[in-house]
TORKOL-4160 file (C-alpha; in steps of 0.2 Angstrom, whole numbers, padded with zeros to 4 digits, m for minus):
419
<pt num="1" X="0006" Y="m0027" Z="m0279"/>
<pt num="2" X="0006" Y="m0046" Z="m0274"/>
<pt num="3" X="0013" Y="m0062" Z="m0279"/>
<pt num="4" X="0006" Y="m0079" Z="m0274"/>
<pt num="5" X="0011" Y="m0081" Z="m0256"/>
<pt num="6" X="0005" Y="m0087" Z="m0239"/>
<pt num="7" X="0011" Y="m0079" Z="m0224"/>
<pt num="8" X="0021" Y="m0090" Z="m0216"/>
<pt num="9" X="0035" Y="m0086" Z="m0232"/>
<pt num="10" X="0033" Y="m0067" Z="m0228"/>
<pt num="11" X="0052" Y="m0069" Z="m0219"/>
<pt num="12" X="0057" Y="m0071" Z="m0239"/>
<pt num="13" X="0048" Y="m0055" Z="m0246"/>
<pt num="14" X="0058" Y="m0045" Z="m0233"/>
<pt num="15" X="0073" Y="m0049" Z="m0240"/>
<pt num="16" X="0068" Y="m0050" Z="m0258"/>
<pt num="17" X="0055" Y="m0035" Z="m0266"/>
<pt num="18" X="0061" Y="m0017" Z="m0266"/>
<pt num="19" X="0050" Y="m0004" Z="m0274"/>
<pt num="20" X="0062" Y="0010" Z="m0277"/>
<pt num="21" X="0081" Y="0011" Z="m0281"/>
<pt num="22" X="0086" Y="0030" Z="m0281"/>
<pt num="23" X="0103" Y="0025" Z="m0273"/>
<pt num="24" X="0108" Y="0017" Z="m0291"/>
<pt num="25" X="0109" Y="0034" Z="m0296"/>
<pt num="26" X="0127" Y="0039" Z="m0299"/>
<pt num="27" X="0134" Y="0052" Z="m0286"/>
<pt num="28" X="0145" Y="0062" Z="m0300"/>
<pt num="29" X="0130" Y="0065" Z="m0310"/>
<pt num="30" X="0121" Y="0081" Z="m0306"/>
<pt num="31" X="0103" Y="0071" Z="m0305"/>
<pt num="32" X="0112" Y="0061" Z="m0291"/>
<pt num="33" X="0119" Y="0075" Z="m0280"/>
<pt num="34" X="0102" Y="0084" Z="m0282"/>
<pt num="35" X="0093" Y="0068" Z="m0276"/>
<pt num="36" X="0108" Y="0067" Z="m0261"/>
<pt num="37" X="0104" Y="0082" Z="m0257"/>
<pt num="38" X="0085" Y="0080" Z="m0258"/>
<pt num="39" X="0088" Y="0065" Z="m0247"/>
<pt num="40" X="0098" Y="0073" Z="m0234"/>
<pt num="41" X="0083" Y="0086" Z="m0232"/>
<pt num="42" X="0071" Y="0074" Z="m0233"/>
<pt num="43" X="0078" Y="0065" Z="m0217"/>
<pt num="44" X="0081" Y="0081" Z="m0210"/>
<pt num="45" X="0063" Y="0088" Z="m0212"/>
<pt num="46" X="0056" Y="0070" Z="m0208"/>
<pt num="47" X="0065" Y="0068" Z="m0191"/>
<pt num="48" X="0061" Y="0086" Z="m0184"/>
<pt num="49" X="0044" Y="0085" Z="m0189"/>
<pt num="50" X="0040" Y="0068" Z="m0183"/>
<pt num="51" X="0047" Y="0073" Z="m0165"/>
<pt num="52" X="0032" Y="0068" Z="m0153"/>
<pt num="53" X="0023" Y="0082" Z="m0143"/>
<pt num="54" X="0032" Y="0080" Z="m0127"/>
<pt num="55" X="0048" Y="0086" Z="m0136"/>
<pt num="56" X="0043" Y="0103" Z="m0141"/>
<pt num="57" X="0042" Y="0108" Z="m0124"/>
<pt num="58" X="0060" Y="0109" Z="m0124"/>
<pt num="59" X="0071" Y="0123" Z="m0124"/>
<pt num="60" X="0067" Y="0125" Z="m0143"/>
<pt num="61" X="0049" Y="0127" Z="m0141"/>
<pt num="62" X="0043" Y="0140" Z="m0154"/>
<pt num="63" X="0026" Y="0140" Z="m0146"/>
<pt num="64" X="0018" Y="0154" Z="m0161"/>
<pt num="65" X="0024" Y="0143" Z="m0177"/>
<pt num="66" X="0021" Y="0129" Z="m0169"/>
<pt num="67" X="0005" Y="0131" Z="m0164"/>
<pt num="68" X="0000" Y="0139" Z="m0181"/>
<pt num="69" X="m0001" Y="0121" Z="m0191"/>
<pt num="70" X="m0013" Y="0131" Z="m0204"/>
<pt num="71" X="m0008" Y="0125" Z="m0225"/>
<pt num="72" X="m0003" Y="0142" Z="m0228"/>
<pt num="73" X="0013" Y="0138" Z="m0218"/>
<pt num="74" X="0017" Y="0123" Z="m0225"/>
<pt num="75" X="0019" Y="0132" Z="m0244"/>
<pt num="76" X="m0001" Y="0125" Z="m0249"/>
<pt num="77" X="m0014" Y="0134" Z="m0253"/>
<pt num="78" X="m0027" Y="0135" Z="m0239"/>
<pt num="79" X="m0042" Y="0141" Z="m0248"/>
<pt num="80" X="m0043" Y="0125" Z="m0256"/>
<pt num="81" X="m0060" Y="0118" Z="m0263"/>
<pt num="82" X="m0061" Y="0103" Z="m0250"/>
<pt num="83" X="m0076" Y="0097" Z="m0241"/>
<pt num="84" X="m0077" Y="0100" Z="m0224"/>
<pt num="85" X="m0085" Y="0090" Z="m0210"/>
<pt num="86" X="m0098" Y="0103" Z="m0210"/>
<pt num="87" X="m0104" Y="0102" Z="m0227"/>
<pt num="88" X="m0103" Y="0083" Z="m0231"/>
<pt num="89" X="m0122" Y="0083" Z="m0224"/>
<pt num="90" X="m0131" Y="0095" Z="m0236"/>
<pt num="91" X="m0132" Y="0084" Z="m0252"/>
<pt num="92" X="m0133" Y="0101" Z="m0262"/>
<pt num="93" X="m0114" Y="0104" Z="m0257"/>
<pt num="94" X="m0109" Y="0090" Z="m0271"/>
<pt num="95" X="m0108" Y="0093" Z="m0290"/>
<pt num="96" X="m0121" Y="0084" Z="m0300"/>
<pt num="97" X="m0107" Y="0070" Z="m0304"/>
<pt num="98" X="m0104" Y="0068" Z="m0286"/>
<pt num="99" X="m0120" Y="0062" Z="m0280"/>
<pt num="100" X="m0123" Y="0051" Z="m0296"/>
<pt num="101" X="m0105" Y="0044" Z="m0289"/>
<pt num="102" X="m0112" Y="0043" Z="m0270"/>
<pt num="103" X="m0128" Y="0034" Z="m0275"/>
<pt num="104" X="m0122" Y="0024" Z="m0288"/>
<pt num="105" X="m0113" Y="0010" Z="m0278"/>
<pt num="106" X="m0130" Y="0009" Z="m0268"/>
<pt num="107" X="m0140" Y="0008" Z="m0281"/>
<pt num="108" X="m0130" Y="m0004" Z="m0287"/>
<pt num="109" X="m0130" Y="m0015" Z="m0273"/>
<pt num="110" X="m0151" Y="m0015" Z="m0271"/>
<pt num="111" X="m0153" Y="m0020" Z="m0290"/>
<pt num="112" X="m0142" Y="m0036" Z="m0287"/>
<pt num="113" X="m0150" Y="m0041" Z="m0272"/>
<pt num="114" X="m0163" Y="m0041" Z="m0281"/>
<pt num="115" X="m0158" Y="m0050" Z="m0295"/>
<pt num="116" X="m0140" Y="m0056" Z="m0294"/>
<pt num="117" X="m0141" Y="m0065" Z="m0309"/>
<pt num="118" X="m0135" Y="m0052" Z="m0323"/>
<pt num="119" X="m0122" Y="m0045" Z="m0312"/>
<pt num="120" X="m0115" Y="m0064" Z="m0308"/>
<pt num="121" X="m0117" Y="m0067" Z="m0329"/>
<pt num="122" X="m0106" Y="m0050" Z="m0333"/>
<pt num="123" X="m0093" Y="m0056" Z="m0320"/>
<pt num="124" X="m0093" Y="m0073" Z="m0328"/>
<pt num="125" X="m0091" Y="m0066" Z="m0346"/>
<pt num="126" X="m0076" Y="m0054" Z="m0339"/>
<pt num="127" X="m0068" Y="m0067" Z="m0333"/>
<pt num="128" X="m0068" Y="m0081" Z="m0347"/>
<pt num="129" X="m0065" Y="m0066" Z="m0359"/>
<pt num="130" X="m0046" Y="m0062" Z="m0346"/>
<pt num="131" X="m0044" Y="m0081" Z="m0346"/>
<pt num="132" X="m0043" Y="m0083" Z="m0366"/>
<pt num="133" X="m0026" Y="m0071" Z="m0362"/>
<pt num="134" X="m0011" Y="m0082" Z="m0363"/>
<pt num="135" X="m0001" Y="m0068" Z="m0350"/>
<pt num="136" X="m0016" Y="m0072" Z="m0339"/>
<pt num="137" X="m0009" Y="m0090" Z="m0338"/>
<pt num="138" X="0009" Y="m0085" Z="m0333"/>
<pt num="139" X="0017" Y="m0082" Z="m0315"/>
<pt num="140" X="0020" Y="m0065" Z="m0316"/>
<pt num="141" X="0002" Y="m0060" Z="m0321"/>
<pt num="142" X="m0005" Y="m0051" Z="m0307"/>
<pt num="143" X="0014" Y="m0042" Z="m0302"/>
<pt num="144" X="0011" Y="m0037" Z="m0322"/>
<pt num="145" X="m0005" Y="m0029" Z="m0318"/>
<pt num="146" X="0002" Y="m0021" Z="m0303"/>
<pt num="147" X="0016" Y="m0014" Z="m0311"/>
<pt num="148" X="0008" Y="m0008" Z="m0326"/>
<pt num="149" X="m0007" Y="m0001" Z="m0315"/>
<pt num="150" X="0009" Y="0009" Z="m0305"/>
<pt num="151" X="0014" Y="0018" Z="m0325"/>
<pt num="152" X="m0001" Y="0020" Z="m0333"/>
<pt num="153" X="m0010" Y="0032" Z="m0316"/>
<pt num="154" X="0007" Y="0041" Z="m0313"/>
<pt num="155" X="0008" Y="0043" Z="m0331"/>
<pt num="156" X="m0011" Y="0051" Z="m0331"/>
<pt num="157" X="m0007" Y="0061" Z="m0315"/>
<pt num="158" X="0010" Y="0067" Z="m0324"/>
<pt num="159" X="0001" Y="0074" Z="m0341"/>
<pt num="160" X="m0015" Y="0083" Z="m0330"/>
<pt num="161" X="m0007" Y="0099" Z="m0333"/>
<pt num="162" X="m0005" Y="0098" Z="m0350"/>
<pt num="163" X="m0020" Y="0090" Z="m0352"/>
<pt num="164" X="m0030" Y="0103" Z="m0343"/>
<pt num="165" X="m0019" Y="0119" Z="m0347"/>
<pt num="166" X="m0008" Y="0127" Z="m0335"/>
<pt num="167" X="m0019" Y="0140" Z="m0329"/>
<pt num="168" X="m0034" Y="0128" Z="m0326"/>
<pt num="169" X="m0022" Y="0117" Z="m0321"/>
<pt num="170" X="m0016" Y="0128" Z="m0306"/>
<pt num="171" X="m0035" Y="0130" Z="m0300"/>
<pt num="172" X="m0032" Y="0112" Z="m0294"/>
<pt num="173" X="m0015" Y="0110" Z="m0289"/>
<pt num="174" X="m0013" Y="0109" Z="m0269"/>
<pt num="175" X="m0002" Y="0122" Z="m0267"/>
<pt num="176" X="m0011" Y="0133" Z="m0282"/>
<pt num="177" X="0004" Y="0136" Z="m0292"/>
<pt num="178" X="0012" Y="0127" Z="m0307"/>
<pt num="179" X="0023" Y="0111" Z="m0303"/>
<pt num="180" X="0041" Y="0116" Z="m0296"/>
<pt num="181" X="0047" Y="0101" Z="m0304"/>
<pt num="182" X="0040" Y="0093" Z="m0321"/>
<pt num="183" X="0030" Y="0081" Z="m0317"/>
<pt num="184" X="0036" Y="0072" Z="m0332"/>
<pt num="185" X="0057" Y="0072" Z="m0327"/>
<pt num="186" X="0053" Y="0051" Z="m0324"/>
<pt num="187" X="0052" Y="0052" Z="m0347"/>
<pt num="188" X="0070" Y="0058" Z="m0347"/>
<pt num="189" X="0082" Y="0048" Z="m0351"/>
<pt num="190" X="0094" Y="0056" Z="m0339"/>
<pt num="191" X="0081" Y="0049" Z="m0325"/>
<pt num="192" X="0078" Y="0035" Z="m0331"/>
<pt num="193" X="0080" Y="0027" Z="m0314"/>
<pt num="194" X="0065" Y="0034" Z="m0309"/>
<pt num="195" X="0054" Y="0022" Z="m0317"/>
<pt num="196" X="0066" Y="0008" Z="m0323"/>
<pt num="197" X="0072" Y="0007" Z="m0305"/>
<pt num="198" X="0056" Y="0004" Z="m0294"/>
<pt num="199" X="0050" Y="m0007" Z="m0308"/>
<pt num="200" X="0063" Y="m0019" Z="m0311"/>
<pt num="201" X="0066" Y="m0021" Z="m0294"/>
<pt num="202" X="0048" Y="m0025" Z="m0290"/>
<pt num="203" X="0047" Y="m0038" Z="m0304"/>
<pt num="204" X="0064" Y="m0045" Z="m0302"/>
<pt num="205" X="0058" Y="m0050" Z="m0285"/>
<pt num="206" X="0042" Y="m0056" Z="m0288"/>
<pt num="207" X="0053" Y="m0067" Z="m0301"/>
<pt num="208" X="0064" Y="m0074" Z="m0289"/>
<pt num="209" X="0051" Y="m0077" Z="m0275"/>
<pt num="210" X="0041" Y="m0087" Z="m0287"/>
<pt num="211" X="0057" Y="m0096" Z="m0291"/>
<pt num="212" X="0060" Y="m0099" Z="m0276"/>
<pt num="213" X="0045" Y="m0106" Z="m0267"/>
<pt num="214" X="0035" Y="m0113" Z="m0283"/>
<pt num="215" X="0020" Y="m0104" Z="m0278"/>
<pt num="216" X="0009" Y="m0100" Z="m0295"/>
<pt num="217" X="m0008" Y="m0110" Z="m0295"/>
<pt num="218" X="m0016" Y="m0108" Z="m0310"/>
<pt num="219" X="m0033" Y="m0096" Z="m0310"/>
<pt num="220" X="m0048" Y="m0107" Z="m0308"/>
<pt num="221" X="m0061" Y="m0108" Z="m0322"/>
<pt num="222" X="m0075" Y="m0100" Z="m0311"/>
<pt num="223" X="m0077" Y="m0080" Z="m0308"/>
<pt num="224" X="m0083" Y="m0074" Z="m0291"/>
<pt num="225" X="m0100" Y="m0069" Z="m0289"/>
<pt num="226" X="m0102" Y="m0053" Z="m0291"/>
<pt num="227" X="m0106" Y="m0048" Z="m0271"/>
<pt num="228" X="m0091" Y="m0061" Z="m0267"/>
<pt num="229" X="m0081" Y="m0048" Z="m0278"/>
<pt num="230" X="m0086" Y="m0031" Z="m0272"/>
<pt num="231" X="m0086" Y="m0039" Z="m0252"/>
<pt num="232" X="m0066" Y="m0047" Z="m0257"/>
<pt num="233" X="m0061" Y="m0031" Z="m0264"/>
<pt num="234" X="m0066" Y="m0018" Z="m0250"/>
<pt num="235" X="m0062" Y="m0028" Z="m0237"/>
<pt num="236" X="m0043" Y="m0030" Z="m0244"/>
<pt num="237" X="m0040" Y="m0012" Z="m0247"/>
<pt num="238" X="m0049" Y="m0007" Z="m0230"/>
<pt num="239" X="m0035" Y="m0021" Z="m0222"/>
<pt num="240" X="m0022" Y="m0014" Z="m0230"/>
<pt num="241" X="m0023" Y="0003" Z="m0224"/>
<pt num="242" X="m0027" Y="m0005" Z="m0208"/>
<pt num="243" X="m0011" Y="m0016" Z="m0206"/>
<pt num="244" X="0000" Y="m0002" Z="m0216"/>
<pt num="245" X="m0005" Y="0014" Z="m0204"/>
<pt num="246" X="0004" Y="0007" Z="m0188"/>
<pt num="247" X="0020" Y="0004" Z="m0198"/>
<pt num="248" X="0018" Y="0021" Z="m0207"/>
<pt num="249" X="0015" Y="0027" Z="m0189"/>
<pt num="250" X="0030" Y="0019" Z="m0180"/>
<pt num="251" X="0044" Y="0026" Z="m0194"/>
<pt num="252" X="0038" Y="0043" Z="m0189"/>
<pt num="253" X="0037" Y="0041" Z="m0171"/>
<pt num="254" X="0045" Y="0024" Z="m0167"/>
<pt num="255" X="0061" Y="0025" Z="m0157"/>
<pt num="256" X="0074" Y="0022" Z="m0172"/>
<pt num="257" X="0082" Y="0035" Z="m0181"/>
<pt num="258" X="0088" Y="0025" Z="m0193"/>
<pt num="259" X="0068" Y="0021" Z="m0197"/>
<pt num="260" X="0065" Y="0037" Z="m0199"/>
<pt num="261" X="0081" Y="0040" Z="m0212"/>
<pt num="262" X="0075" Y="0028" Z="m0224"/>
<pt num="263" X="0058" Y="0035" Z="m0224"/>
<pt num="264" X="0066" Y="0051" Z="m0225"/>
<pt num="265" X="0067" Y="0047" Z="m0244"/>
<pt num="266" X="0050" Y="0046" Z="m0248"/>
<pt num="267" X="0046" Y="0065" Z="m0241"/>
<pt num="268" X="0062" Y="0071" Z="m0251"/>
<pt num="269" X="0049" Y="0084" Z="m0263"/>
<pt num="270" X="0048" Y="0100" Z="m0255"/>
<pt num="271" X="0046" Y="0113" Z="m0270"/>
<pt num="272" X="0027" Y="0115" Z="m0269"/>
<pt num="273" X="0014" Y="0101" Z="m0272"/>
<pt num="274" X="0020" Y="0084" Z="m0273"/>
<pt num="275" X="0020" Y="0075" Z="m0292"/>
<pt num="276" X="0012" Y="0057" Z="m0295"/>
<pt num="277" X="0032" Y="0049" Z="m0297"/>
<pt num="278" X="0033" Y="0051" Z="m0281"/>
<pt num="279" X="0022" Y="0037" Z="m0275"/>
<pt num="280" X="0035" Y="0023" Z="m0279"/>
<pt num="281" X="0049" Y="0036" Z="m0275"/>
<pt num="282" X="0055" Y="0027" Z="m0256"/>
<pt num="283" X="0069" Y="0016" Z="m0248"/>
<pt num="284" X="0068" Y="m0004" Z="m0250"/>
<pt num="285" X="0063" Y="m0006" Z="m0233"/>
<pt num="286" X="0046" Y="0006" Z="m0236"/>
<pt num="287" X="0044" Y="m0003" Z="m0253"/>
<pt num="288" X="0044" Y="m0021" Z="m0245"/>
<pt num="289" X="0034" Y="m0017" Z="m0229"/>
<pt num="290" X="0020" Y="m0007" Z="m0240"/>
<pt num="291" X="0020" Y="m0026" Z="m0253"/>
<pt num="292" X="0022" Y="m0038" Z="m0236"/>
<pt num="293" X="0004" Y="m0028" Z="m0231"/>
<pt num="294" X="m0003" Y="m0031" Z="m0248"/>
<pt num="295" X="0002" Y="m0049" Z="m0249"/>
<pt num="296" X="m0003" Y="m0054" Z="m0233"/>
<pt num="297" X="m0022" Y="m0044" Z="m0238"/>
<pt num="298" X="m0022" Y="m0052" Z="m0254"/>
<pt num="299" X="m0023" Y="m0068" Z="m0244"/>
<pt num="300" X="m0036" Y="m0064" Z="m0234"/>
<pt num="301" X="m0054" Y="m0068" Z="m0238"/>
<pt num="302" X="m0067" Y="m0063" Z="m0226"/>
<pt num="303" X="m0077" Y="m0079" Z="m0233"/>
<pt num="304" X="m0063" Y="m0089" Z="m0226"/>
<pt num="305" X="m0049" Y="m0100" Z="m0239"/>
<pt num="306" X="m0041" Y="m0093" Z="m0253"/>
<pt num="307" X="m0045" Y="m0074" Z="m0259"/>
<pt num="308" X="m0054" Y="m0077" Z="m0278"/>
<pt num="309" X="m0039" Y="m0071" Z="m0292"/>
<pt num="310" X="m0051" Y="m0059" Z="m0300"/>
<pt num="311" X="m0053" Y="m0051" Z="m0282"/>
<pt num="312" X="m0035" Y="m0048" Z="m0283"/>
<pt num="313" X="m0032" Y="m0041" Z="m0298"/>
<pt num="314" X="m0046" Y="m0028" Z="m0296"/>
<pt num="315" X="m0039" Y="m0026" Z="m0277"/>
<pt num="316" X="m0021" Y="m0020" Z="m0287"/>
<pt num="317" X="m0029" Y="m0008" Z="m0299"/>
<pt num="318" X="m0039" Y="0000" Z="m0285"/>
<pt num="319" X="m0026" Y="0002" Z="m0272"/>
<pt num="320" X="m0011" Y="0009" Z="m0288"/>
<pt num="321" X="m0025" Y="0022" Z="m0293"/>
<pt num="322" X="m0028" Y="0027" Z="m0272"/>
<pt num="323" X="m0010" Y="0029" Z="m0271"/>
<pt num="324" X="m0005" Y="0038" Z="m0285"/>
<pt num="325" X="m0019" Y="0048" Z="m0282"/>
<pt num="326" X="m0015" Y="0052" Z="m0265"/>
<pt num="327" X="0004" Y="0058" Z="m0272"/>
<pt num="328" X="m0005" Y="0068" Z="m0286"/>
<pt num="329" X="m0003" Y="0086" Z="m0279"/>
<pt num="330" X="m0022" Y="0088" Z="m0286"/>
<pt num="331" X="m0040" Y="0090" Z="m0279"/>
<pt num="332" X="m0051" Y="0087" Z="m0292"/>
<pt num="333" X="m0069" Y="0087" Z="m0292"/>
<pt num="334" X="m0070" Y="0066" Z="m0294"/>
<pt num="335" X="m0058" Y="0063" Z="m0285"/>
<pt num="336" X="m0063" Y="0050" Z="m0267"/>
<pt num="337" X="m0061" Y="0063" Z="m0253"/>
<pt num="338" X="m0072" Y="0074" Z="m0264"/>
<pt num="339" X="m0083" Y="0059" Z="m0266"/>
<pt num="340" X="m0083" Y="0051" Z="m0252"/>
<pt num="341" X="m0078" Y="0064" Z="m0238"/>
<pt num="342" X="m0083" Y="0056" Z="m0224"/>
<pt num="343" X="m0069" Y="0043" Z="m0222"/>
<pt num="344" X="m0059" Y="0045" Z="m0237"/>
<pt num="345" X="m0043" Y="0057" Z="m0233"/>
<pt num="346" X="m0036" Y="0057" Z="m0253"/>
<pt num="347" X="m0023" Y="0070" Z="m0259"/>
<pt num="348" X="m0025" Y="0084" Z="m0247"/>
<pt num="349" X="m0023" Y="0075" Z="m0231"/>
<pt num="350" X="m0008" Y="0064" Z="m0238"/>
<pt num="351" X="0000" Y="0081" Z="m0246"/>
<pt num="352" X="m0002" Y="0087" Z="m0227"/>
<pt num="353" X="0008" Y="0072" Z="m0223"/>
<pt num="354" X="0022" Y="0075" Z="m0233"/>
<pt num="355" X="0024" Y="0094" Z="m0227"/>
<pt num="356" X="0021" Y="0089" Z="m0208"/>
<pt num="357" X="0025" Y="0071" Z="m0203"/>
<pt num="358" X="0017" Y="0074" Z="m0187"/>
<pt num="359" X="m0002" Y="0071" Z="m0196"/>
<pt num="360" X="m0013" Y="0059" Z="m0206"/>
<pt num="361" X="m0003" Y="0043" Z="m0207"/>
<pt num="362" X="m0016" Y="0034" Z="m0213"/>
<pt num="363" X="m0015" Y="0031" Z="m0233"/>
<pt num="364" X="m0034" Y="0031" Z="m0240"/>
<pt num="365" X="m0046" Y="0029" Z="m0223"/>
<pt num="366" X="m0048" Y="0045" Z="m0211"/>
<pt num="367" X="m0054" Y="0035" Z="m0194"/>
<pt num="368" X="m0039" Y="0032" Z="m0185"/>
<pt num="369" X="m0032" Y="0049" Z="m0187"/>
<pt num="370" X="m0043" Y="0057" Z="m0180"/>
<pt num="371" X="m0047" Y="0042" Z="m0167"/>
<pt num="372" X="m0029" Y="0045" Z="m0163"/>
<pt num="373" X="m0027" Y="0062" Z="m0163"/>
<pt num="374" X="m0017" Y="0063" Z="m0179"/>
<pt num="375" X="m0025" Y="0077" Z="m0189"/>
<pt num="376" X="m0022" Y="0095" Z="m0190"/>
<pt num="377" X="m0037" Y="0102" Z="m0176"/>
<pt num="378" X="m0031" Y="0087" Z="m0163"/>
<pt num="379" X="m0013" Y="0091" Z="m0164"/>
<pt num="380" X="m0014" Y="0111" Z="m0165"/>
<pt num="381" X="m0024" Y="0109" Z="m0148"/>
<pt num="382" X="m0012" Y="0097" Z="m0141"/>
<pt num="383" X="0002" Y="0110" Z="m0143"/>
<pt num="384" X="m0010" Y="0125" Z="m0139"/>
<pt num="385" X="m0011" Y="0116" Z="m0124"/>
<pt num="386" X="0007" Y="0114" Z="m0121"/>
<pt num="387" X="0012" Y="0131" Z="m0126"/>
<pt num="388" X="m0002" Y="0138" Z="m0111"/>
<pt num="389" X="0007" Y="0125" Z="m0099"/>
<pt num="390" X="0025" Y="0131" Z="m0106"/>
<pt num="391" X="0018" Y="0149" Z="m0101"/>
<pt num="392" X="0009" Y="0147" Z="m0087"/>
<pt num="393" X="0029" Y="0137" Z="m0080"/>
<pt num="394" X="0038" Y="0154" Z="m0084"/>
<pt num="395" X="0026" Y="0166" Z="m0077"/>
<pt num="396" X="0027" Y="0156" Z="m0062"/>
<pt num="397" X="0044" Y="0156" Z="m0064"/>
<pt num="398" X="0046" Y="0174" Z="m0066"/>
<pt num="399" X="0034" Y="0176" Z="m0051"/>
<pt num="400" X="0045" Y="0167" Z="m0039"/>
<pt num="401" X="0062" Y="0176" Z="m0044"/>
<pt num="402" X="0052" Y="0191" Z="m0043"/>
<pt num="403" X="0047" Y="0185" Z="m0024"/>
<pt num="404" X="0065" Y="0183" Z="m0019"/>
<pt num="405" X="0070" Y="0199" Z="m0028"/>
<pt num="406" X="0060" Y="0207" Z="m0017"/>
<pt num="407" X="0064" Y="0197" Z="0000"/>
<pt num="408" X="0083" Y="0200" Z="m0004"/>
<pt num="409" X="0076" Y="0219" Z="m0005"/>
<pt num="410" X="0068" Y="0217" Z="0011"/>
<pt num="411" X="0085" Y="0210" Z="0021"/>
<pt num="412" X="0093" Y="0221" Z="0013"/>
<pt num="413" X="0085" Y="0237" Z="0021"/>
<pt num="414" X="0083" Y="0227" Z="0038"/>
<pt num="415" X="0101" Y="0225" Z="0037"/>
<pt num="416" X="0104" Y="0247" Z="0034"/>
<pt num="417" X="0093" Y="0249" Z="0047"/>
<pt num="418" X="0102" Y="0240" Z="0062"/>
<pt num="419" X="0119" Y="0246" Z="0055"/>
């Protein structure tokens, strides 16, 4: 999502965009006490799980479940059909379609250098084509695309199972099973709120911003190159995962509970795999920190001044897609971990996430979990290692009592003696 900003008027987007509005819901009504209660074991299950390593040496420590951070104990399948590090480096581990997706970009890439002249053209032609679009000439046109971007993939996701059949359908589901819940409650009219909440609020605020701070410029008449294109549009989404994993991290781990109660919200799904709704299901303070990181990319442009319109729109379609994705509850053959394994996390890693908030905070990129220690093998060694010391405290333990048992023994026969 993104309006047109700069980031010294960031303070104002704070206060102004919200992604979700669950807390509308009415408490008398039964969807509203099944989201209280949701809510409550969402905080619950966020703030126990996201406790650092140090604390589960405590008294509490339950050093065999602990230790066993295996799918299979978090409800998901663990015989699912995900690449592992091993296999990304035989090409014949991939489908067909997959390596005609891992070399297409490539190829791609070589034939404009080559001759960047077509390529350039196209762009061109897209570009006058969106700009003969009255709606492309209005304020709110690239919060629109956002927005639409948001229903139209959780829409997709939502339909997969039907789409696909049930029994297919549970081949590629996370946990292997059917959804718990239908991924389709956000059509009902009783939860409505769902959909009309996250997106009224966004737009609403985009509205007001731009009312506020008369930022609109109108689209410029030229396209971007087509290399000035693909460069602006990976480098904003890799940003944004960048600037967003440090928050993601800190309302996990950061000192202040109530953090990690807001937060609490997004993780409320536990029956089984997560469904796509639940990408714009969080608290206003999640919604606003993930579009404060998307604004402040969206005006970043690794060619210096301002980031090319076009850039941004395609920016929002990608990043909606990667996110509703990751919330999915699938693993589908052409989906980007399955593309692109080695640094590409997708649905399995994020589904990981939202059953244990002690791993993968990262959102689409895999290098700084495992940089930081924040995937599966890193932190089941990190307790492994803490249960050892745990032991190896109260054998010692046992060994010294034992000693003085048996010095107190000793005295005491001393003592029978000389009586």
């Amino acid at each position: 999502m993104t309006a047109h900003s700069n980031p010294r008027r960031l303070i104002f987007v704070l206060l102004a965009l919200a992604s979700n509005a669950a807390a509308f819901v009415p408490s008398s009504s039964s969807l509203g006490q099944r989201s209280h209660g949701a809510v409550v074991d969402g905080v619950v299950r966020l703030y126990q799980s996201s406790r650092t390593i140090d604390g589960l040496t405590g008294p509490d420590f339950a050093a065999p479940e602990a230790v066993d951070f295996s799918m299979d104990r978090v409800g998901l399948n663990p015989n699912l059909p995900v690449k592992s590090i091993e296999h990304i480096r035989n090409p014949r581990e991939f489908t067909p379609f997959q390596q005609f997706a891992r070399v297409a970009p490539v190829v791609t890439l070589v034939a404009y250098g080559l001759n960047p002249a077509p390529f350039d053209g196209f762009v061109q032609t897209v570009w006058d084509g969106m700009l003969s679009w009255d709606i492309a000439h209005t304020r709110l046109f690239e919060a629109h695309v956002a927005a639409f971007s948001f229903v139209f993939f959780i829409a997709a996701f939502s339909v997969t199972h039907l789409i696909m059949g049930d029994g297919e359908a549970k081949k590629w589901r996370l946990d292997g099973d059917s959804p718990k819940v239908s991924p389709l409650e956000w059509t009902t009219p009783e939860n409505f709120q769902l959909w009309f909440n996250p997106l009224v609020s966004y737009l609403g605020s985009i509205w007001i911003y731009q009312q506020v701070f008369h930022s609109y410029n109108p689209p410029p008449l030229l396209a971007p190159t087509f290399g000035a294109l693909v460069i602006e549009v990976a480098f904003g989404v890799f940003l944004y995962d960048l600037f967003f994993a440090p928050i993601h991290i800190f309302m996990h781990k950061g000192p202040l509970k109530e953090i990690k109660a807001v937060h609490g919200y997004h993780h409320r799904h536990t029956q089984g795999a997560l469904n796509p709704v639940e990408t714009v299901q969080h608290s206003y303070i999640d919604g606003t920190l993930q579009v404060m990181c998307n604004i402040m990319v969206q005006h970043i442009s690794p060619f210096g001044g301002p980031k090319h319109v076009l850039s941004r729109l395609i920016h929002n379609v990608l990043v909606t897609y990667m996110l509703a994705e990751a919330h999915s509850g699938y693993n589908l053959p052409w989906m980007s971990h399955n593309i692109w394994p080695e640094f590409l996390g997708g649905s399995p890693r994020h589904e990981r996430h939202h059953k244990d908030g002690r791993v993968y905070y990262q959102q689409f990129f895999t290098y700084m979990d495992d940089l930081l220690g924040s995937n599966d093998q890193d932190v089941q060694q990190s307790l492994a290692a803490k249960q050892q010391q745990q032991q190896q405290k109260t054998e010692a333990t046992i060994k010294e009592s034992d000693a003085d048992a048996a010095a107190e023994v000793v005295v005491a026969k001393e003592s029978t003696i000389q009586i």
